[in-house]
C-alpha positions in Angstrom: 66.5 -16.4 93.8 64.0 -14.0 92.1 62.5 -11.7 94.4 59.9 -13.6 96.6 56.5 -12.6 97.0 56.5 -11.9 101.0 59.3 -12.4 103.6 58.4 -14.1 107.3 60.5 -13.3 110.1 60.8 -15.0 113.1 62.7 -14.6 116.2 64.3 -16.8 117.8 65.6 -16.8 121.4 65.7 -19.3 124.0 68.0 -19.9 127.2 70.1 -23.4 127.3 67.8 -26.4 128.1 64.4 -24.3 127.9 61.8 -26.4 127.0 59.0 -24.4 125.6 61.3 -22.0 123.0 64.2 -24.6 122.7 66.1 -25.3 119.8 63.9 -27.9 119.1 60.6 -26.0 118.9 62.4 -23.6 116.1 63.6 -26.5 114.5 59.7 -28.0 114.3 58.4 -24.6 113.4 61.1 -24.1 110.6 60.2 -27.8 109.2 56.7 -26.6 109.0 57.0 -23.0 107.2 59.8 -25.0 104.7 56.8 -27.3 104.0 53.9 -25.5 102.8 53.3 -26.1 99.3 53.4 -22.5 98.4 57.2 -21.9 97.5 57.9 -18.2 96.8 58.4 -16.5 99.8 62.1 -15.7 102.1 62.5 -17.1 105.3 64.5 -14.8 107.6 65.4 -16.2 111.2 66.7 -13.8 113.5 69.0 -15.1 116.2 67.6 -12.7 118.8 71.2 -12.8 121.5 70.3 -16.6 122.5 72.4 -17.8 124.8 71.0 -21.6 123.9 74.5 -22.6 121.2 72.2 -25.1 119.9 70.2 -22.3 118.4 72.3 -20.9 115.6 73.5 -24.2 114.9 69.6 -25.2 113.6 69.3 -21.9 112.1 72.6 -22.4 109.8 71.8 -26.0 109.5 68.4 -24.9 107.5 70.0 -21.8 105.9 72.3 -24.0 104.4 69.8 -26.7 103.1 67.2 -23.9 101.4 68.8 -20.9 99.8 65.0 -19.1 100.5 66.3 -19.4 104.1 68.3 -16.7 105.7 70.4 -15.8 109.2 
């Protein structure tokens, strides 16, 4: 990948179970960034000590489907 043209970071934390943070929020807010129809940017996700396993699982599920996606 050629050097993009702005990096977002988000971190992501979020206890087992929680409803408002979950795993499933991240994964919703991912699918949205991943679909913008503006493609040159780096998405880094930052597993912020979540005890929630589910968590990294959906980050390195999407940093393996998009190389612009990192953990």
């Amino acid at each position: 990948m050629a050097n993009p043209v702005f990096s977002i970071v988000v971190p992501c934390y979020s206890q087992e179970n929680e409803l408002y943070y979950g795993s499933k929020k991240i994964n919703r807010l991912i699918q949205s960034i991943h679909e913008q129809t503006f493609r040159d940017f780096e998405l880094i996700l930052v597993d912020d000590g979540s005890p929630d396993p589910a968590m990294l699982t959906t980050l390195r599920e999407w940093a393996d489907k998009d190389s612009r996606i990192r953990v």
